[in-house]
N, CA, C, O and CB atoms as a CASP TS submission, in Angstrom:
PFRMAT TS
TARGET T0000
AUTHOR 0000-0000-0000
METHOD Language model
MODEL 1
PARENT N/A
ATOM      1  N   UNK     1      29.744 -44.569  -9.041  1.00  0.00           N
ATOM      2  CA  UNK     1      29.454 -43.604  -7.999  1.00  0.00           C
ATOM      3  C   UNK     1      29.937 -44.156  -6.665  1.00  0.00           C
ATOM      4  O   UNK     1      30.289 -45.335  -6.613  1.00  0.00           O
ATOM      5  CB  UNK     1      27.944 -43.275  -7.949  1.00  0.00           C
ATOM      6  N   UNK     2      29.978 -43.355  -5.545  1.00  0.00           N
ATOM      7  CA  UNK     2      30.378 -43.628  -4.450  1.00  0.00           C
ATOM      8  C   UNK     2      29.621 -44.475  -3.760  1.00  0.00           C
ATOM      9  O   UNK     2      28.430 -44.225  -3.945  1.00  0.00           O
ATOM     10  CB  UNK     2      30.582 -42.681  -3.883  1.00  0.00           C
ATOM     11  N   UNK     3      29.850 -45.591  -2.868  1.00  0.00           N
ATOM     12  CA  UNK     3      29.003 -45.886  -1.805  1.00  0.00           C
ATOM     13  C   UNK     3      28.498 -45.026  -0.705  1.00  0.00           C
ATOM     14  O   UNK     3      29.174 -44.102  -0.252  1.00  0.00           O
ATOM     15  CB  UNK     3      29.518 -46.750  -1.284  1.00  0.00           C
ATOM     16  N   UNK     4      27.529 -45.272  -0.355  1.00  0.00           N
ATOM     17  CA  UNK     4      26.425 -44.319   0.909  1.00  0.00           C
ATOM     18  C   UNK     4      27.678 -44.634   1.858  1.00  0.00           C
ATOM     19  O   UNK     4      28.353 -45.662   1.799  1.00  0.00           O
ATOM     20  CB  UNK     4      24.361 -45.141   1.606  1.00  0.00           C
ATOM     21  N   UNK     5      27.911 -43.321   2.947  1.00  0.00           N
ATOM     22  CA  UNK     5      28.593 -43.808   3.836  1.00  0.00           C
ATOM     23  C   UNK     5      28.003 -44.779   5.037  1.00  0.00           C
ATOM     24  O   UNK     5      26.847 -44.947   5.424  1.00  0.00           O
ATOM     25  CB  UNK     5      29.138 -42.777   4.246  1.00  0.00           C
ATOM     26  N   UNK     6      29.079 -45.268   5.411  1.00  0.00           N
ATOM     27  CA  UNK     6      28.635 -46.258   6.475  1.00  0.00           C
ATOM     28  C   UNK     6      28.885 -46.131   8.053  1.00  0.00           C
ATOM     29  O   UNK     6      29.935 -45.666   8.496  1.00  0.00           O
ATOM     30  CB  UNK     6      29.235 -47.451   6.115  1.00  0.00           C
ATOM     31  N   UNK     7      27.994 -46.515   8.744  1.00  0.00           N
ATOM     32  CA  UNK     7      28.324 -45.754  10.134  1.00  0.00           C
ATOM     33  C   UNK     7      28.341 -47.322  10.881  1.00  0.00           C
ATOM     34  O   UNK     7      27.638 -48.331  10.846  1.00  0.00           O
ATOM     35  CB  UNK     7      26.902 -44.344  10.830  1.00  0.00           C
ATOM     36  N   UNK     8      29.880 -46.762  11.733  1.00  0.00           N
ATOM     37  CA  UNK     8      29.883 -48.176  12.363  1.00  0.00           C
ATOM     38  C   UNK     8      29.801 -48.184  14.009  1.00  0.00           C
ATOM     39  O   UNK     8      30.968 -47.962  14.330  1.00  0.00           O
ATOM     40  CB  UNK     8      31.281 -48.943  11.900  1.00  0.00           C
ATOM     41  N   UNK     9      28.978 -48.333  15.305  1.00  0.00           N
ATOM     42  CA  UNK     9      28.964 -47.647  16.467  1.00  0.00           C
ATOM     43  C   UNK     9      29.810 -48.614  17.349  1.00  0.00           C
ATOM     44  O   UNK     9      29.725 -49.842  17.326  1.00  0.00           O
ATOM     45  CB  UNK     9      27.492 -47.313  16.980  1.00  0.00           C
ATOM     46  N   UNK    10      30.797 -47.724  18.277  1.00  0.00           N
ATOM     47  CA  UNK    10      31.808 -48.353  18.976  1.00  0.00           C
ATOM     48  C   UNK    10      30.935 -47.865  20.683  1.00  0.00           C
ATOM     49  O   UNK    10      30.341 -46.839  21.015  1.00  0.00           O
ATOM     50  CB  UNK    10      33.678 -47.614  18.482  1.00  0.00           C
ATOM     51  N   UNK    11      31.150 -48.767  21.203  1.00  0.00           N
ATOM     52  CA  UNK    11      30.642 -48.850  22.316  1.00  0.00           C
ATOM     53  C   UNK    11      31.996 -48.630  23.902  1.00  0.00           C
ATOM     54  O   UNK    11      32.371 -49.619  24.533  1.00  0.00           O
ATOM     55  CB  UNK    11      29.839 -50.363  22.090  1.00  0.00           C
ATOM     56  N   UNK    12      32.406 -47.443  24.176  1.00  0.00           N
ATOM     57  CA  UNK    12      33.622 -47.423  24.992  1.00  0.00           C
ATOM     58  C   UNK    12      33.290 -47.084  26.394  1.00  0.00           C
ATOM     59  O   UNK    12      32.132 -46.771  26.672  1.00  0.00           O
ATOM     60  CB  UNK    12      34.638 -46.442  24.454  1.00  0.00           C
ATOM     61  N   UNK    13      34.289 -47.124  27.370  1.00  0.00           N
ATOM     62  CA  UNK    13      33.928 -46.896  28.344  1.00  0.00           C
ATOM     63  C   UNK    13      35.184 -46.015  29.436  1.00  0.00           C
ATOM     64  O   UNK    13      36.316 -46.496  29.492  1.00  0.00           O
ATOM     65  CB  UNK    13      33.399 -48.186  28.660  1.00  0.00           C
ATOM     66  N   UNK    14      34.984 -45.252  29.918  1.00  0.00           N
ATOM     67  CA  UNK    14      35.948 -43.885  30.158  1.00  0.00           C
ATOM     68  C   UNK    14      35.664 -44.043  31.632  1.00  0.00           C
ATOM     69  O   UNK    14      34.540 -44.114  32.128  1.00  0.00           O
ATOM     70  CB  UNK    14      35.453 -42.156  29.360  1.00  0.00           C
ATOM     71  N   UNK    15      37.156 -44.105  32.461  1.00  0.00           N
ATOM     72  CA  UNK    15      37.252 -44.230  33.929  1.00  0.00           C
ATOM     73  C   UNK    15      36.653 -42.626  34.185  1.00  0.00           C
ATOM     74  O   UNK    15      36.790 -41.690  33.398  1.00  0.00           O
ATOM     75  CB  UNK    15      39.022 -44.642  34.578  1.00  0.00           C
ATOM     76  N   UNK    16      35.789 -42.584  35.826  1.00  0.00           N
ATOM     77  CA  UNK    16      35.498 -41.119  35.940  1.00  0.00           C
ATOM     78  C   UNK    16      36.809 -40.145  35.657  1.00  0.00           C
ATOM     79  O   UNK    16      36.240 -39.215  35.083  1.00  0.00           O
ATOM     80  CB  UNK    16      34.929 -40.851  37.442  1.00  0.00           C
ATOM     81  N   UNK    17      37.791 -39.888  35.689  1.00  0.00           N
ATOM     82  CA  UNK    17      38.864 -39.352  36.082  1.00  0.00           C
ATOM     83  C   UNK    17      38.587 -38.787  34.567  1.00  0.00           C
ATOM     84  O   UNK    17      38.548 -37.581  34.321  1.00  0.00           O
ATOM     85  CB  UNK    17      40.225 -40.236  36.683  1.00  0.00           C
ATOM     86  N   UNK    18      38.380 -39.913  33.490  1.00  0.00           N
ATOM     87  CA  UNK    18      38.389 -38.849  31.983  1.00  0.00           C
ATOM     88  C   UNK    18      36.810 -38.381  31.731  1.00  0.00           C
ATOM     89  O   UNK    18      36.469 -37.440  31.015  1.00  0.00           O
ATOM     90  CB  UNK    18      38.994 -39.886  30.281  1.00  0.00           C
ATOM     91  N   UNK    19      35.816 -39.368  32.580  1.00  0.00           N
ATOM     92  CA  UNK    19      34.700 -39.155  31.767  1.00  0.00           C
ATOM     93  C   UNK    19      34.915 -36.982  32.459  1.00  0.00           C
ATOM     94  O   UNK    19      34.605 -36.007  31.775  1.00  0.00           O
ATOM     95  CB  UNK    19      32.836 -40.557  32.370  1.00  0.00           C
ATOM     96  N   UNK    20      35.293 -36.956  33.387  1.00  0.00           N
ATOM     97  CA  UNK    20      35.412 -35.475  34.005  1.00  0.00           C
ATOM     98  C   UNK    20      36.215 -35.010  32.835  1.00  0.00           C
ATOM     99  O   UNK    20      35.616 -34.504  31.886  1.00  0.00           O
ATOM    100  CB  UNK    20      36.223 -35.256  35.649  1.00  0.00           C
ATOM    101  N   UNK    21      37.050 -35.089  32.821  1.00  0.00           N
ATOM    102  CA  UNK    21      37.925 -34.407  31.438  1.00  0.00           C
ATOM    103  C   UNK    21      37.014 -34.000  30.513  1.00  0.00           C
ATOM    104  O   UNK    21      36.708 -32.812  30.407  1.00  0.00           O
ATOM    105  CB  UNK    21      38.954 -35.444  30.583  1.00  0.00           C
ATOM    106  N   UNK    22      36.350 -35.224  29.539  1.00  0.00           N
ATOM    107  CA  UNK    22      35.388 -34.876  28.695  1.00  0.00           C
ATOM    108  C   UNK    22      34.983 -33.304  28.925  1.00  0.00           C
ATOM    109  O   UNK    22      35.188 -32.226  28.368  1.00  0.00           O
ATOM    110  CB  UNK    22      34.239 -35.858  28.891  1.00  0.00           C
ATOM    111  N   UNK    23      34.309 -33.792  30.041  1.00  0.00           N
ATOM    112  CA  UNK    23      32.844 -32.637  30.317  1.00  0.00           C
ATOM    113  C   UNK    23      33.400 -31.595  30.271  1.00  0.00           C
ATOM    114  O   UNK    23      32.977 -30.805  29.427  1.00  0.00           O
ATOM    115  CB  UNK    23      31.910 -32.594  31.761  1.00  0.00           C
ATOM    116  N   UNK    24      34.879 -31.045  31.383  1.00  0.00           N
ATOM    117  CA  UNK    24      35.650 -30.352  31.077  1.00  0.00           C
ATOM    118  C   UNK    24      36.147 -29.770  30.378  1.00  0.00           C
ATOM    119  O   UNK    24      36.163 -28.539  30.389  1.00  0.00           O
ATOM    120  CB  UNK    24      35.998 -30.499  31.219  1.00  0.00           C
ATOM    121  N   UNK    25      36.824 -30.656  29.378  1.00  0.00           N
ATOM    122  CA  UNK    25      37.139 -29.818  28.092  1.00  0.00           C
ATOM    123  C   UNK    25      36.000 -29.315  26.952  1.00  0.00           C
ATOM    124  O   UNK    25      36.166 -28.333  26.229  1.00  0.00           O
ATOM    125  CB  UNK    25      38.115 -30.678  27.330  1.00  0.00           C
ATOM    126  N   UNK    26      34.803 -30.190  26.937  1.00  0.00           N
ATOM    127  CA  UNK    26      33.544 -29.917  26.136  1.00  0.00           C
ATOM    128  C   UNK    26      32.981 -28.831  26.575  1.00  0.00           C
ATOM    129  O   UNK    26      32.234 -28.301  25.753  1.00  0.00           O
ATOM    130  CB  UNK    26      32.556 -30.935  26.150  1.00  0.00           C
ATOM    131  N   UNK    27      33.153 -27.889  28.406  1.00  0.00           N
ATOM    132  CA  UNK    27      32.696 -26.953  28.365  1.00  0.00           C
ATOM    133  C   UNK    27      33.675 -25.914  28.451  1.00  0.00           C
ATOM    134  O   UNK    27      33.035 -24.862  28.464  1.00  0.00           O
ATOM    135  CB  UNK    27      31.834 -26.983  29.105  1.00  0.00           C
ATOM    136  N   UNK    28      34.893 -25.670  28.517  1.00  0.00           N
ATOM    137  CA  UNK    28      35.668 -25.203  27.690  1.00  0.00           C
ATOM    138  C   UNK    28      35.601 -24.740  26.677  1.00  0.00           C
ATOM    139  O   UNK    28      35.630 -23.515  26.559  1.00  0.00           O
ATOM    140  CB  UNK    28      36.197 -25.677  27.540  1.00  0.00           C
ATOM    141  N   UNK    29      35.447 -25.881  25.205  1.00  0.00           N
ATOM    142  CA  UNK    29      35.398 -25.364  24.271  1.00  0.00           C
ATOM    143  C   UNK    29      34.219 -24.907  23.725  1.00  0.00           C
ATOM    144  O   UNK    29      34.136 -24.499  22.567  1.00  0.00           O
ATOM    145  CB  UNK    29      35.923 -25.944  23.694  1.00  0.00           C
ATOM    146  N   UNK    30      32.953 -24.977  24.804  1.00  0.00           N
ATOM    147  CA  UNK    30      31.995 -24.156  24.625  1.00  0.00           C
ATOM    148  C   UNK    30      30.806 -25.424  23.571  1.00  0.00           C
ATOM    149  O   UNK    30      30.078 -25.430  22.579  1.00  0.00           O
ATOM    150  CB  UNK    30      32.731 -22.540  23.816  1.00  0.00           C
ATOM    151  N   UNK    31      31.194 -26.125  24.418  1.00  0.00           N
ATOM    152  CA  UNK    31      30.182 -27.299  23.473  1.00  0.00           C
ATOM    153  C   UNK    31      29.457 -27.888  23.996  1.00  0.00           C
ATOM    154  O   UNK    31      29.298 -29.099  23.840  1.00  0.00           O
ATOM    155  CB  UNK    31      30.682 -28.354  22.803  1.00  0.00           C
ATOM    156  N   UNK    32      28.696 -27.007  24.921  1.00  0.00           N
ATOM    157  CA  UNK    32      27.372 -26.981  25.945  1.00  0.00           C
ATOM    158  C   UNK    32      26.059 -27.869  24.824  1.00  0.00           C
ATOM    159  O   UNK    32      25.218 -28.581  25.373  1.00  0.00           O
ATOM    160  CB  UNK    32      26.817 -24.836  26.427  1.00  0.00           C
ATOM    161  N   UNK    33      26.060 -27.757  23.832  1.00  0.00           N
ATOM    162  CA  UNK    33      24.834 -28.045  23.258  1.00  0.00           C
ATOM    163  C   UNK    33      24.815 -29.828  22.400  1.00  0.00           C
ATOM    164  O   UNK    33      23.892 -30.476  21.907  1.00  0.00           O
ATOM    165  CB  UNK    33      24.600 -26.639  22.126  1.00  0.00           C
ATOM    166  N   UNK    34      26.331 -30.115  22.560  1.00  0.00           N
ATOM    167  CA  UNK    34      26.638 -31.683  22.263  1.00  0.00           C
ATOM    168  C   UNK    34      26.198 -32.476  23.928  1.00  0.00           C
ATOM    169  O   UNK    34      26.083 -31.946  25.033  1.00  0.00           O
ATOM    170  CB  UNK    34      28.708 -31.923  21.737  1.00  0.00           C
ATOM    171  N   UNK    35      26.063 -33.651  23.581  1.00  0.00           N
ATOM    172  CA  UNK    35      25.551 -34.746  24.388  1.00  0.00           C
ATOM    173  C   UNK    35      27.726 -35.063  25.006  1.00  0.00           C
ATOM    174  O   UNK    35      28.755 -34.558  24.558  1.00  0.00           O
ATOM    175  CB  UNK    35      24.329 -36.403  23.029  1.00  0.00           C
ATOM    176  N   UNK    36      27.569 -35.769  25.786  1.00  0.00           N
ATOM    177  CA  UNK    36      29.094 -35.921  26.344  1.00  0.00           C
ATOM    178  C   UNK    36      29.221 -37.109  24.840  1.00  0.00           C
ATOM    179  O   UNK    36      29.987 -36.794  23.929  1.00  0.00           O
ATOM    180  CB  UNK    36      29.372 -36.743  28.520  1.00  0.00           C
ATOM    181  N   UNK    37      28.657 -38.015  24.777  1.00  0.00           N
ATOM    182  CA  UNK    37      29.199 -38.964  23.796  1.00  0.00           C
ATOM    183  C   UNK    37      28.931 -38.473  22.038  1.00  0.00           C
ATOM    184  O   UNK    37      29.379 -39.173  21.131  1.00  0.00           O
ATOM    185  CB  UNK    37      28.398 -40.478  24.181  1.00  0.00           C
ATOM    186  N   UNK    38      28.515 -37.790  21.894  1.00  0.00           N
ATOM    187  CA  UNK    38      29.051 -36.184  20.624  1.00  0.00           C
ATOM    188  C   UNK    38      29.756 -36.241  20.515  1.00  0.00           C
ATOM    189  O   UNK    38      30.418 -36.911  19.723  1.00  0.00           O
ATOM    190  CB  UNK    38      29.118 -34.752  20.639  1.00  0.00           C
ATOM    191  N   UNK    39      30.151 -35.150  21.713  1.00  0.00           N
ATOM    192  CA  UNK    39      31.562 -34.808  21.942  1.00  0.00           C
ATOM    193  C   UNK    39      32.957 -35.676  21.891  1.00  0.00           C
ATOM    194  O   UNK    39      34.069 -35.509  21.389  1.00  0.00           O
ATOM    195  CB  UNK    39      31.503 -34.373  23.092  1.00  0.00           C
ATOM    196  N   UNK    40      32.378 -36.583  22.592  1.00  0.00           N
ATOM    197  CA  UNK    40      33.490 -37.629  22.390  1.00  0.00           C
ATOM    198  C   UNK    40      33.744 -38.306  21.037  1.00  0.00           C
ATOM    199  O   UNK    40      34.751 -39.002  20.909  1.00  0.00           O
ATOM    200  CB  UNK    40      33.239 -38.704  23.290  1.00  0.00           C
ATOM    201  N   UNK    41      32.961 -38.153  20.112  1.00  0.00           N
ATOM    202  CA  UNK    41      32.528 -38.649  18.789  1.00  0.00           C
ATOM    203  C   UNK    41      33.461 -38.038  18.010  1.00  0.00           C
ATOM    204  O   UNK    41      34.189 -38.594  17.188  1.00  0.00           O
ATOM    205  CB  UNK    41      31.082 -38.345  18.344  1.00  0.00           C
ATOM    206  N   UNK    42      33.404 -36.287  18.425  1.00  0.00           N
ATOM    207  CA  UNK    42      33.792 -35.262  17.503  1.00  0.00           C
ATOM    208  C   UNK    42      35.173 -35.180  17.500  1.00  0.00           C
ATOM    209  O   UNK    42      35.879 -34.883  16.536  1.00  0.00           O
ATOM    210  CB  UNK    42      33.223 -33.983  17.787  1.00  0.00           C
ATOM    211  N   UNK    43      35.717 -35.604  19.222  1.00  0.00           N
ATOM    212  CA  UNK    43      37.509 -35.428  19.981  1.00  0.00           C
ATOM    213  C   UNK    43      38.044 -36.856  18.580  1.00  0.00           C
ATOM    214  O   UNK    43      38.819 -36.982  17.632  1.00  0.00           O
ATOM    215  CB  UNK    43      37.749 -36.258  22.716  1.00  0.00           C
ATOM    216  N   UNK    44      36.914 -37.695  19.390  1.00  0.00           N
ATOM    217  CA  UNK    44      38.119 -39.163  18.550  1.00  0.00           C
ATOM    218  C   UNK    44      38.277 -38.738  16.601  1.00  0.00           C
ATOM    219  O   UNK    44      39.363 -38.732  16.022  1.00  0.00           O
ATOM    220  CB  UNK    44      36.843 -41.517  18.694  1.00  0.00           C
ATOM    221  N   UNK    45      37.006 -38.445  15.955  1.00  0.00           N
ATOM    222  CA  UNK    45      36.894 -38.058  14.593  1.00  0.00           C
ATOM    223  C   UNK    45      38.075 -37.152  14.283  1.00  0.00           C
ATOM    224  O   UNK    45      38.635 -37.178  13.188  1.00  0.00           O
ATOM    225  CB  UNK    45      35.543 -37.372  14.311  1.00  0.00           C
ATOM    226  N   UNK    46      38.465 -36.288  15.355  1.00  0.00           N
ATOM    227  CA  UNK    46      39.216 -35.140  15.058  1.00  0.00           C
ATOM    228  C   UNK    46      40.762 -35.375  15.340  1.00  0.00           C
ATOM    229  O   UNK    46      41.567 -34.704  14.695  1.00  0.00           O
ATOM    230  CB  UNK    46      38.660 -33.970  15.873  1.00  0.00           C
ATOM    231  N   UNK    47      41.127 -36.123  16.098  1.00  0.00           N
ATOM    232  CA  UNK    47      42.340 -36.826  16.088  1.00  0.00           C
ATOM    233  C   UNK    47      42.563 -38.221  15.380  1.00  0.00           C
ATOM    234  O   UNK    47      43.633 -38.826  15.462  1.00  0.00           O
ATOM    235  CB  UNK    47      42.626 -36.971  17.360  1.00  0.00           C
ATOM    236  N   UNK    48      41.251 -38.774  14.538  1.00  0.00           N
ATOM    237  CA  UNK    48      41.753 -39.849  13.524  1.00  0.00           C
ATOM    238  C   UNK    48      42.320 -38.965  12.462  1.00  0.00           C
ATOM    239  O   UNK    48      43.450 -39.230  12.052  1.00  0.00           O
ATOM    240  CB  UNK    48      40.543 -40.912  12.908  1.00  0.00           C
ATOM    241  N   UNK    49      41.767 -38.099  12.041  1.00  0.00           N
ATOM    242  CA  UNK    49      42.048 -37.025  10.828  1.00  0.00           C
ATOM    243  C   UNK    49      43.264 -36.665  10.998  1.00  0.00           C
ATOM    244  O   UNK    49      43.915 -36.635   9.954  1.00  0.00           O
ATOM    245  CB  UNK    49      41.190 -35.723  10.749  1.00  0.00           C
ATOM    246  N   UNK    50      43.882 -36.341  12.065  1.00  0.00           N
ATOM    247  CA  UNK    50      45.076 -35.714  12.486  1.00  0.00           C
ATOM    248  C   UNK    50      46.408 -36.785  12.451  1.00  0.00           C
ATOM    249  O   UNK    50      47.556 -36.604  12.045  1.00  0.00           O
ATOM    250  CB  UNK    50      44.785 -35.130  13.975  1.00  0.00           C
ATOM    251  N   UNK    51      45.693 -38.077  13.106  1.00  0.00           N
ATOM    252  CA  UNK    51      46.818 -39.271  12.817  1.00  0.00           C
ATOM    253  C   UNK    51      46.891 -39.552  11.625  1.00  0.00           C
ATOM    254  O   UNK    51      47.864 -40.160  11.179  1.00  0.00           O
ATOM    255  CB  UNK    51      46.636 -40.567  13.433  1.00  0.00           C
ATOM    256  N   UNK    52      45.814 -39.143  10.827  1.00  0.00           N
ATOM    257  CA  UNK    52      45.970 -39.951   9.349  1.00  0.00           C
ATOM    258  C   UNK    52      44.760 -39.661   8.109  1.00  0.00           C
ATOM    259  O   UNK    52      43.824 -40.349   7.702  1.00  0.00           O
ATOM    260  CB  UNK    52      45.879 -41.720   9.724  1.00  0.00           C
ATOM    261  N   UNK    53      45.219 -38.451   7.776  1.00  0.00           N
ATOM    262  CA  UNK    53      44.677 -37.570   7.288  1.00  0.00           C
ATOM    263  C   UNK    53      44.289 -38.257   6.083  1.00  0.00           C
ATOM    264  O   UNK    53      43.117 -38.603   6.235  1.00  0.00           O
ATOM    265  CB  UNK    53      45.392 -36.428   7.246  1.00  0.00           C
ATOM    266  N   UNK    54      44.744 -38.637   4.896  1.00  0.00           N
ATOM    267  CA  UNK    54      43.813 -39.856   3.557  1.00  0.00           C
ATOM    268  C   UNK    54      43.123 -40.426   3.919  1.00  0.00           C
ATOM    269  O   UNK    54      43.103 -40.894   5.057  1.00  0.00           O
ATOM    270  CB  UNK    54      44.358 -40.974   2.782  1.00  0.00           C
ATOM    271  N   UNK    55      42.034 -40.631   2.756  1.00  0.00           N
ATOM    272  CA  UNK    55      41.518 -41.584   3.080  1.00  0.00           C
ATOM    273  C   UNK    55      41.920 -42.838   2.810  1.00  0.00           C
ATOM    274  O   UNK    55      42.811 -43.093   2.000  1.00  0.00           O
ATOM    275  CB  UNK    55      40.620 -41.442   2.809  1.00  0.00           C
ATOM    276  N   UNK    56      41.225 -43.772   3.538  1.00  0.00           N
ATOM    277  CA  UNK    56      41.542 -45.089   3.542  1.00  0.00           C
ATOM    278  C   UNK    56      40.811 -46.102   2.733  1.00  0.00           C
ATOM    279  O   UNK    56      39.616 -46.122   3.027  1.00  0.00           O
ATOM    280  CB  UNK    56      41.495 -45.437   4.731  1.00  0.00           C
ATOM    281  N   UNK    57      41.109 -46.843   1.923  1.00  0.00           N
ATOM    282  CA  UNK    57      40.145 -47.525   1.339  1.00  0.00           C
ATOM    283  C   UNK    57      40.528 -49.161   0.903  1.00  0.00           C
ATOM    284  O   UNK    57      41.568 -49.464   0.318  1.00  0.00           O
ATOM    285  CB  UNK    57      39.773 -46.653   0.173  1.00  0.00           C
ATOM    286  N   UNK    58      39.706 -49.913   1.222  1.00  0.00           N
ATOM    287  CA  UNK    58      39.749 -51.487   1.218  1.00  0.00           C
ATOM    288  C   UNK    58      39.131 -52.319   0.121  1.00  0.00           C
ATOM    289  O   UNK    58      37.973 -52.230  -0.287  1.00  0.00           O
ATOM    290  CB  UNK    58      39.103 -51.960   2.396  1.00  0.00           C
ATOM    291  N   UNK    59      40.055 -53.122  -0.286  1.00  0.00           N
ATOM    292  CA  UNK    59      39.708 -53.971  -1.332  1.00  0.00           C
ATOM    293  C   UNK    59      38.024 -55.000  -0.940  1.00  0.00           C
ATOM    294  O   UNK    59      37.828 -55.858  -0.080  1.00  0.00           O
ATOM    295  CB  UNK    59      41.242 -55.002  -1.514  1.00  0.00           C
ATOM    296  N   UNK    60      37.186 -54.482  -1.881  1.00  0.00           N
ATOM    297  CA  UNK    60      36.121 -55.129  -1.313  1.00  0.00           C
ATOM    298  C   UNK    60      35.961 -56.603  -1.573  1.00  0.00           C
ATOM    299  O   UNK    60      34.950 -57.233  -1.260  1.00  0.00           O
ATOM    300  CB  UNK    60      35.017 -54.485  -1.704  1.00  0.00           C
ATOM    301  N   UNK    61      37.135 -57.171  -2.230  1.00  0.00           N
ATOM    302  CA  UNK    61      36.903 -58.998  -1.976  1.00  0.00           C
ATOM    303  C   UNK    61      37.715 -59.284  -1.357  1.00  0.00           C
ATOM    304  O   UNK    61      37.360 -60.306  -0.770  1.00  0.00           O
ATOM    305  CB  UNK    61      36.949 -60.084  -3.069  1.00  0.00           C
ATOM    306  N   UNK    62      39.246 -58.856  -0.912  1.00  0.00           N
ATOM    307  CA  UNK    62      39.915 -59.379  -0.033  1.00  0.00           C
ATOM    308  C   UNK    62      39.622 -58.593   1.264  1.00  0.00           C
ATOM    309  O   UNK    62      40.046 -59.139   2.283  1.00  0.00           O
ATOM    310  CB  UNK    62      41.251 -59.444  -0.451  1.00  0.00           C
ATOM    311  N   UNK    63      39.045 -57.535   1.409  1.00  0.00           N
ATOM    312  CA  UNK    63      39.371 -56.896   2.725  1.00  0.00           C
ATOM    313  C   UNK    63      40.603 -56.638   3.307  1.00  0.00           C
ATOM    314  O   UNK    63      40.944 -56.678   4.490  1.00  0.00           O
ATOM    315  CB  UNK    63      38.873 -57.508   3.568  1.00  0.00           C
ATOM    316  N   UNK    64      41.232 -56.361   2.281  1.00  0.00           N
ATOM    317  CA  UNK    64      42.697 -55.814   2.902  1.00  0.00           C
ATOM    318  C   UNK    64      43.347 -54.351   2.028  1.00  0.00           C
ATOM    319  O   UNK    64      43.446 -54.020   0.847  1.00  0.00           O
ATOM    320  CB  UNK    64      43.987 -57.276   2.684  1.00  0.00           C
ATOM    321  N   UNK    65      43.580 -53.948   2.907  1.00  0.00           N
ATOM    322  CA  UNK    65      43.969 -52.223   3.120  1.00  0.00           C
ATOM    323  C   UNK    65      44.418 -51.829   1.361  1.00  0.00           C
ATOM    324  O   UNK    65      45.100 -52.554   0.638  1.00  0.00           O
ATOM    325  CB  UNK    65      45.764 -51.909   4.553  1.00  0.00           C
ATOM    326  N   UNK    66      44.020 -50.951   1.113  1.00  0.00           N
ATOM    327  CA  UNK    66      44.576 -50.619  -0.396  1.00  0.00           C
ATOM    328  C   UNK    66      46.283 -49.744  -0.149  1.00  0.00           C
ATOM    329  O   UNK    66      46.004 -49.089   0.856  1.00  0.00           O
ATOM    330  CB  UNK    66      43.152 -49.322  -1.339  1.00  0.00           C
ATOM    331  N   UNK    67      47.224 -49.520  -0.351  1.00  0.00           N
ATOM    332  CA  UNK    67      47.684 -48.245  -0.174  1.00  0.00           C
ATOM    333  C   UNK    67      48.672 -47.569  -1.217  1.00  0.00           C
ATOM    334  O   UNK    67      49.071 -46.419  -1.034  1.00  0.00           O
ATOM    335  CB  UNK    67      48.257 -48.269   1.044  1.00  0.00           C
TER
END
């Protein structure tokens, strides 16, 4: 069976010039009811998918990339 997924938290930090963007584009697309770092959760999730749509999966004794 599959492993439980795993959540790993990245801690970033956005000059005002984008943290405004964010907010901007989050109320734009009408995503009044996400937190700004959601949102930002949902932008980065949604352009990893887009750079690289398979999944990815790693050898669990070497730790190196399967492909």
């Amino acid at each position: 069976h599959d492993a439980l997924p795993i959540s790993v938290k990245f801690e970033i930090y956005l000059s005002d010039e984008d943290t405004e963007r964010l907010f901007a584009v989050k109320e734009d697309k009408g995503k009044a009811e996400l937190t700004g770092n959601d949102y930002a959760r949902e932008l980065l999730e949604r352009e990893l998918h887009r750079l690289h749509p398979s999944r990815v999966k790693y050898d669990d004794e070497t730790g190196e990339r399967i492909k």
